[in-house]
C-alpha positions in Angstrom: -38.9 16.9 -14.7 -36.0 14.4 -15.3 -33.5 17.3 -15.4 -34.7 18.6 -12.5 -34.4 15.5 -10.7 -30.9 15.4 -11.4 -30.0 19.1 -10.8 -31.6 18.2 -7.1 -29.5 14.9 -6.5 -26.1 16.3 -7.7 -26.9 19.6 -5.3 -27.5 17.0 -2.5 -24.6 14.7 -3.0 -22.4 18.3 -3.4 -23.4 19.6 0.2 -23.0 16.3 1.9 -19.8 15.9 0.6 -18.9 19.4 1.6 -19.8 18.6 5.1 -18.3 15.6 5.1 -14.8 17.2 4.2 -15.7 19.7 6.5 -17.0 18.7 9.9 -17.7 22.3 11.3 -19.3 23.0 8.4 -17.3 26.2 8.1 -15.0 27.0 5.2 -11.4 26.5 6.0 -10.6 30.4 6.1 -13.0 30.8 8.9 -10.7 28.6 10.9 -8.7 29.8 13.4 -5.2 29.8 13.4 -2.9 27.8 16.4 0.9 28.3 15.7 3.5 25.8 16.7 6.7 27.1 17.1 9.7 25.1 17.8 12.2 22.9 16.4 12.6 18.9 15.6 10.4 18.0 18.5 7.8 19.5 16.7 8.6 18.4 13.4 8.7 14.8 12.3 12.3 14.0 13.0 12.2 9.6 12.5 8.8 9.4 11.9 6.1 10.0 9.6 4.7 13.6 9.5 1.4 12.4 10.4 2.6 11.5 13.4 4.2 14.5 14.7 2.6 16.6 17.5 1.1 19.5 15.4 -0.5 16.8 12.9 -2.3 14.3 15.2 -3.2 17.6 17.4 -5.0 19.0 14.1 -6.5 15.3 14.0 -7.9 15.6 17.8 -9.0 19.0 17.1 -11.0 18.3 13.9 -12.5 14.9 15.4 -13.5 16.8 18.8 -15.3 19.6 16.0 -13.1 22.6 16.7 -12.4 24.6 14.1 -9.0 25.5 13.9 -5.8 25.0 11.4 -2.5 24.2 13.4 0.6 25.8 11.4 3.3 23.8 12.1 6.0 26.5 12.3 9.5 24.4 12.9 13.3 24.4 12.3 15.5 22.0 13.2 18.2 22.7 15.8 16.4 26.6 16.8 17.8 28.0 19.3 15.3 30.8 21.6 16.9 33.5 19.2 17.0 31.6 16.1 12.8 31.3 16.9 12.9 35.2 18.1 14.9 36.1 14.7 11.2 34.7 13.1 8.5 35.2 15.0 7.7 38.2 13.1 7.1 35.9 9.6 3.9 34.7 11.2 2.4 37.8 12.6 0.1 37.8 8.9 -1.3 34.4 9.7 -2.9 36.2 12.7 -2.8 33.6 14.8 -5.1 33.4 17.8 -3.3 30.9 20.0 0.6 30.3 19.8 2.7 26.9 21.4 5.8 27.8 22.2 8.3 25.2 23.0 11.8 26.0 21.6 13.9 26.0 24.6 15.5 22.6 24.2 18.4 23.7 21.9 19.3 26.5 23.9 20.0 23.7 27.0 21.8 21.2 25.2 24.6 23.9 23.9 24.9 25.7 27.2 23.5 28.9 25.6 23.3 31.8 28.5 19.6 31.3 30.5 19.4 35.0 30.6 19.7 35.6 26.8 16.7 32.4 26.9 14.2 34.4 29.2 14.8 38.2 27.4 14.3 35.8 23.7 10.9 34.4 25.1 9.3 37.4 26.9 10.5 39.0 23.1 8.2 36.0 21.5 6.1 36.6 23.8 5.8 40.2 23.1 5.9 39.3 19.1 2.0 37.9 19.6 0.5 40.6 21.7 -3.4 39.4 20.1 -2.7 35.7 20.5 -3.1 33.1 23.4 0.7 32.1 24.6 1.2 28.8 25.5 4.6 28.3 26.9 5.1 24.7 27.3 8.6 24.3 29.0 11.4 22.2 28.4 14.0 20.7 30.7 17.7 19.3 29.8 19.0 15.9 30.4 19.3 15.0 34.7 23.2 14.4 33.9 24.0 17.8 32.4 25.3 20.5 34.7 22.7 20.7 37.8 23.3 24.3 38.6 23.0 25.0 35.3 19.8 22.8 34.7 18.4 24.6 37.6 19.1 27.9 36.1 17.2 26.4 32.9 14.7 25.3 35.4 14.0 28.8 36.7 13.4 30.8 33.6 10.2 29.0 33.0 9.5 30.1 36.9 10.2 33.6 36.6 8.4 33.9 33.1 5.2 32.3 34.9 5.4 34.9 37.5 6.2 37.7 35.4 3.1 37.0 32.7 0.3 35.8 34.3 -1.9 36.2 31.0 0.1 33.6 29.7 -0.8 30.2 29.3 1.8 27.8 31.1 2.2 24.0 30.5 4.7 21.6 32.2 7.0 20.0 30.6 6.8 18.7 27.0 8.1 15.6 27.7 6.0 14.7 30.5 5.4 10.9 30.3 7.5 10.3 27.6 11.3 10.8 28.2 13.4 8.2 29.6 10.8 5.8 28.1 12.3 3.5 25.3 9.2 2.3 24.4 7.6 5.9 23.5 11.2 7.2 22.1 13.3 6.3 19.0 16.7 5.1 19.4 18.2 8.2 20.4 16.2 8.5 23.4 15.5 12.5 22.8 13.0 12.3 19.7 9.3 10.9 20.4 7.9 7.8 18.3 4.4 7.7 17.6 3.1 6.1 20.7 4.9 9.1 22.3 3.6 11.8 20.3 0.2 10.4 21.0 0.6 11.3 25.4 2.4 14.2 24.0 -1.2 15.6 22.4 -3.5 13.9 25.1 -1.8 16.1 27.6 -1.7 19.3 25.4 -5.3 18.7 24.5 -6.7 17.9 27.7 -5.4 21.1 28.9 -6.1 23.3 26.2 -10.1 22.3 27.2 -9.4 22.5 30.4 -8.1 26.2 30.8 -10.5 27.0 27.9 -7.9 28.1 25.7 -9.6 26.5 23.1 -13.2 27.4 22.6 -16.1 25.9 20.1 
């Protein structure tokens, strides 16, 4: 009777701490897959990588008991074709919603804003079984104003051209310009910044429903 005892316990403490681990209660190849595709933004580029966007949005996610895994898919300095060049390396995670955000780099150097819309409606294409989020970028207010218009007007013309996409206003929103949310250089987030950065991804993801329970 002892042994039996102790069989039961040590079953008991097993499953709890399964769920504990594991809030959805689902084992972690059940989850579903959100890619983020980009470059340093959504890396950790000054700060820990706990505090980068794809890490505390996995955090939000897992506390709000969603079960997904967020694949943080980045390279520093990618350019629209750099990210295009790749897209096809995550086709075998199957992922069922994918962030796009990797139009920064192409702004800062100039690069041609026709070549940047054909390179995301290609991305675009890349995923034809996942959610598309295309969360746009803008470049600095100083830098060439016809051409930051130009830049300003892909994300237009894409939004009107896929309406099964999913399209979220600027990545930035609330945070640039603000020392206090930024490191030194004033492009790259801090902590305090990634955190709006993921309140205003989150909120919208619920909102439109792209993620569901």
């Amino acid at each position: 009777m002892k042994y039996i005892v102790l069989i039961f316990t040590f079953l008991l403490f097993s499953c709890t701490e399964e769920i504990q681990e594991n809030k959805t209660g689902l084992a972690p190849e059940q989850k579903q897959i959100i890619l983020a595709l980009w470059d340093s933004l959504t890396a950790w580029y000054s700060v820990e990588e706990s505090e980068n966007y794809p890490s505390k949005l996995q955090k939000t996610l897992d506390d709000s008991w969603y079960n997904y895994e967020v694949i943080n898919a980045w390279v520093s300095w990618d350019t629209s074709a750099n990210v295009l060049s790749r897209s096809s390396l995550y086709l075998e995670k199957n992922p069922s919603i994918v962030i796009l955000v990797v139009w920064g780099n192409d702004g800062l150097r100039g690069l041609s804003t026709q070549d940047l819309k054909q390179n995301i409606l290609q991305i675009i294409d890349s995923f034809p079984k996942s959610k598309i989020v295309l969360w746009w970028m803008d470049i600095p207010a100083n830098l060439w104003i016809a051409y930051r218009n130009e830049f300003r007007n892909v994300y237009k013309e894409i939004g009107k051209q896929r309406e099964d996409i999913y399209f979220l206003e600027y990545f930035l929103q609330g945070v640039a310009g603000k020392s206090e949310l930024n490191i030194s250089d004033m492009i790259h987030p801090n902590s305090e910044g990634y955190d709006i950065i993921v309140k205003n991804l989150f909120e919208f993801l619920e909102e439109e429903k792209v993620i569901e329970k």
